[in-house]
N, C-alpha and C positions, 0 to 999 in steps of 0.2 A: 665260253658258256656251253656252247653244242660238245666239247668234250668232256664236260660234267657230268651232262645228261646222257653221252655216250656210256661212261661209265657207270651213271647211276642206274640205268639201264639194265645194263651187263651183269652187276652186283645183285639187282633187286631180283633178278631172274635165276639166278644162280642160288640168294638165300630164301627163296620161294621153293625150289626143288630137294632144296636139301632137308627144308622144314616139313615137306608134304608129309612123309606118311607118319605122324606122330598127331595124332588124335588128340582132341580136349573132348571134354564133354559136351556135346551138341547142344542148342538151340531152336530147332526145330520147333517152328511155329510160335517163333517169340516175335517177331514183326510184323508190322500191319501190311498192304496191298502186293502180297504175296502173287498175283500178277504178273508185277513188275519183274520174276526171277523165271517168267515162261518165255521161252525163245523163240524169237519173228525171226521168218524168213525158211521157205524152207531148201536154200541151199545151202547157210549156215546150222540147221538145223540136220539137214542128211549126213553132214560131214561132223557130227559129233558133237554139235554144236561150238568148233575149234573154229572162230568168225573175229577173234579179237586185231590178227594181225593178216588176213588174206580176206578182200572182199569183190563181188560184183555189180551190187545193187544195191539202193538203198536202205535194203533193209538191214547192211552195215553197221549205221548209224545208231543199230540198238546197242552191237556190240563193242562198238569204237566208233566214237564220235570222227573220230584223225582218218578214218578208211573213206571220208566225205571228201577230201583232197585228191584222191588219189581216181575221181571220176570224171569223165569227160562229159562235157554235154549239159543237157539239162534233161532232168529225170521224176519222173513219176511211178507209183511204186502202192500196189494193194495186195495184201496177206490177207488169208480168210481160214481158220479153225474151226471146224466141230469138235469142240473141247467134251470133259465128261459130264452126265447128267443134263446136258441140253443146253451146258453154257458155251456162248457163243465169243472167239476172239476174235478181232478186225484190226489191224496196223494197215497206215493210208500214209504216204508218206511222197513230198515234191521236192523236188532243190532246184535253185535256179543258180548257175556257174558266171561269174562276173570275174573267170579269169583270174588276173594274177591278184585281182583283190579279194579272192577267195571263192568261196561256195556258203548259199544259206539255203537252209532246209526246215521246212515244216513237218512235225510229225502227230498223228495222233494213234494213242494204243487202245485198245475200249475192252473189256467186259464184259459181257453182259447173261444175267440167269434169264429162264422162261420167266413166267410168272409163274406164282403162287400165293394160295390159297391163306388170307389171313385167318388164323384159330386163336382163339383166347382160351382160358380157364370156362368161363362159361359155356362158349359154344364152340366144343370141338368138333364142331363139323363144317367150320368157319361160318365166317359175318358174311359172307359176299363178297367179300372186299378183296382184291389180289394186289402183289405187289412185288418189284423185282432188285436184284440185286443189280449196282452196275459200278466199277470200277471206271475210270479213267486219266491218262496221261495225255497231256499236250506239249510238246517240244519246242522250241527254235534254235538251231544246229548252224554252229560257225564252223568251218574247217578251213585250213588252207598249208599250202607246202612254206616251211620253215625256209630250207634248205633243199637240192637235190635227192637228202636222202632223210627227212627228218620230216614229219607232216604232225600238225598238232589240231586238236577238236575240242569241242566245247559244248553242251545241251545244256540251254536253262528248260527248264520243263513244272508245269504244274501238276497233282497229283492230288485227286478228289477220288473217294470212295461214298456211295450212297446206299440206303439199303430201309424201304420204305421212309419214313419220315422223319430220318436220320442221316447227315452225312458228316466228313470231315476231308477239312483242304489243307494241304501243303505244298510248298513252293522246294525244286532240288536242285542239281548239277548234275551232270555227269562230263569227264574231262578223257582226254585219251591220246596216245601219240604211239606213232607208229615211226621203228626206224629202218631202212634198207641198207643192211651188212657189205661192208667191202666187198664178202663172197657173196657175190651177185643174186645168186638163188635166191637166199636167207633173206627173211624181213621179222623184225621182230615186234611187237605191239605190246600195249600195254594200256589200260584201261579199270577208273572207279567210277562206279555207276551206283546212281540213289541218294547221292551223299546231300542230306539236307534236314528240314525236320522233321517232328513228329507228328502225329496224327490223332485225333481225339475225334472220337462221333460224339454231334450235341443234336438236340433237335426237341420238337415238342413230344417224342415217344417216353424220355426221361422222366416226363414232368408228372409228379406222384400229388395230391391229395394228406396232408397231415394233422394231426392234433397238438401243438406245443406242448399241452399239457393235460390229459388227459381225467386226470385226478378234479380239475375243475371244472364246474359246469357252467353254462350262459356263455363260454367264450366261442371265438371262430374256430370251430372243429375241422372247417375245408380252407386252410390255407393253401395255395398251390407253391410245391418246392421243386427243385430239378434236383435230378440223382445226376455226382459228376461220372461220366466213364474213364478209368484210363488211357493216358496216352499211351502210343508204342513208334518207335524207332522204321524208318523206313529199310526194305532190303540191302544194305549195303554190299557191293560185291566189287571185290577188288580182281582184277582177270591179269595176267599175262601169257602171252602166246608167241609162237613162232611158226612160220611159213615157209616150206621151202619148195619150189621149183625143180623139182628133182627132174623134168623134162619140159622141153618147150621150142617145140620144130611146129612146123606147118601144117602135118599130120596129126600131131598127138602133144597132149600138156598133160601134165601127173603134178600134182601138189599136194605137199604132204605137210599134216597141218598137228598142232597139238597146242592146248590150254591149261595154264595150273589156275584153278580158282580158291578163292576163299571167300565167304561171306559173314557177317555178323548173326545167321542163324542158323550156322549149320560148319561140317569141321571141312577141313580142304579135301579137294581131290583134283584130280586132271580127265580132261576129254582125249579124245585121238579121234582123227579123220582122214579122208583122202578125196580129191576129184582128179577123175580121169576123163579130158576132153579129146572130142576128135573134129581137127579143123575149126577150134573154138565155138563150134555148133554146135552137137551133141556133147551131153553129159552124164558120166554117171559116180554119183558119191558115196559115201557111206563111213562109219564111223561107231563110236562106243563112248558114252559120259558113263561120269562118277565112279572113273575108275579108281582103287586103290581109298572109295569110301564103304562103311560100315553099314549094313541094311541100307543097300543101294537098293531100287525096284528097276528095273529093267535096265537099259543102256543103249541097247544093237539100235541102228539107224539106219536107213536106205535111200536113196533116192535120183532122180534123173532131171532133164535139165534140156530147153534146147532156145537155142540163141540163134535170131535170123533179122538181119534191116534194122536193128535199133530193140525190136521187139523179145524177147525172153521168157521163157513159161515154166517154173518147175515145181516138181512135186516131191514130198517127203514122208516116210512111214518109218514112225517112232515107236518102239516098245516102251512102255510105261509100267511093265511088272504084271503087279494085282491087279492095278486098275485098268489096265486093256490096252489098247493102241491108239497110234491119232495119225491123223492124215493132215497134212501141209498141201495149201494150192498158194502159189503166188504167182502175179503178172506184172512184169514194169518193162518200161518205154522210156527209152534214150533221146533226145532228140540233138540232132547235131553233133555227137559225140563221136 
């Protein structure tokens, strides 16, 4: 069986490369909790966001469930965003390591806009009334080593979006494995993320006032009706990556990292990245997404990194194009590891 997936492996990444630069017609903005396709973590995020098949920390687990096997210890783990327009992102994430019987991990992802100001047709200068947007994901993460060279993951996760007196829930997966190549260096990963249902906002904001028939008089002219909304498809994003240790002495580590992705809204493309460590304490990364896609916005990525007793801190600055830049802080703790 492990030579199966060896080769299913090998093949799936090979007609992922060969498939890349040939375009469909994009999809952009056809899915609901578009969220879910912003990248935690900002050491996977300095490095190009190329995190599918080389990890540190838990913030892993967004990119490959199977990178949760390959941690020692027990781990706690908070991401903080100042996203655009004042909305705010938060990934909080624990694992507790039980050993050869695996790794479990709690994750949550959030959302959230300021507030704002509710306006009607009548009074556009609003009611008083404010109200905020907030997305959110809740995870529980199985990982554990296959094999010496073969690690597999697993996220059930729920996924609610709300948006004043409207929301809609659905339940997903995400699956992921990671295999380490004869040539030592080389790890390869592979990961699908979101894959579950759809999402429909219901709520009492729907709910309209009608006349069945209006032509007659003396009937009930205020029936209350609900308007249905569409459903839509969560982010599906299918990843494969590869990792290589191109150095790894006492003094100095170099890894060099790259991603082919595809998703269900939008056409393929690939990341690239690199971190360079010194005495596994200091770090510095950096990288370039959506390469070799069509009206990309930005790409370039920066970032640094420093690892001491268990403890870890790093930082990431991402260009986003038109829309400006964003800064990545995250902090997590090892314990025992």
């Amino acid at each position: 069986m492990l030579l199966v997936l060896k080769r299913s492996l090998y093949f799936s990444m090979l007609a992922v490369l060969l498939a890349l630069p040939v375009n469909g017609q994009s999809k952009v903005g056809t899915t609901a909790a578009s969220f879910l396709q912003i990248g935690v973590g900002a050491r996977g995020v300095a490095m190009g966001e190329t995190a599918v098949a080389s990890g540190r920390d838990l913030s892993s687990l967004y990119w490959n469930p199977a990178l949760g096997a390959e941690l020692d210890g027990h781990h706690l783990y908070f991401n903080h965003v100042d996203w655009f327009v004042g909305i705010d992102l938060n990934y909080g994430s624990a694992m507790l390591n039980l050993g050869n019987q695996g790794r479990f991990a709690l994750t949550v992802y959030t959302m959230t806009s300021t507030e704002m100001d509710v306006i009607t047709e009548e009074r556009v200068q609003g009611t008083g009334e404010v109200f905020r947007v907030q997305d959110l994901s809740f995870g529980l993460t199985y990982s554990r080593a296959l094999t010496d060279r073969f690690n597999l993951g697993i996220t059930a996760k729920l996924v609610r979006s709300s948006i004043w007196n409207m929301n809609a829930t659905t339940a997903a997966v995400d699956v992921g494995l990671t295999y380490r190549t004869p040539f030592e260096p080389v790890t390869l990963g592979m990961s699908i993320s979101n894959f579950g249902g759809e999402m429909r906002l219901t709520g009492s904001d729907t709910a309209v006032r009608v006349d069945l028939d209006p032509r007659v008089g003396g009937n009930n002219d205020g029936l209350v009706a609900n308007l249905q909304t569409n459903s839509w498809d969560l982010p599906v994003t299918l990843r494969f990556g590869v990792a290589i240790e191109a150095l790894n002495t006492r003094m100095s580590q170099l890894t060099l990292s790259g991603d082919a992705l595809f998703s269900n809204n939008n056409n393929g493309f690939m990341n690239a990245g690199l971190e360079y460590g010194v005495m596994n304490i200091f770090f510095i990364r950096g990288g370039y997404r959506q390469l070799m896609l069509e009206d990309a916005e930005g790409g370039l990525s920066l970032g640094a990194g420093i690892a001491y007793r268990g403890i870890h801190a790093d930082y990431a600055f991402i260009d986003r194009g038109l829309l400006g830049t964003v800064n990545y802080l995250s902090l997590g703790v090892s314990i025992g590891g």
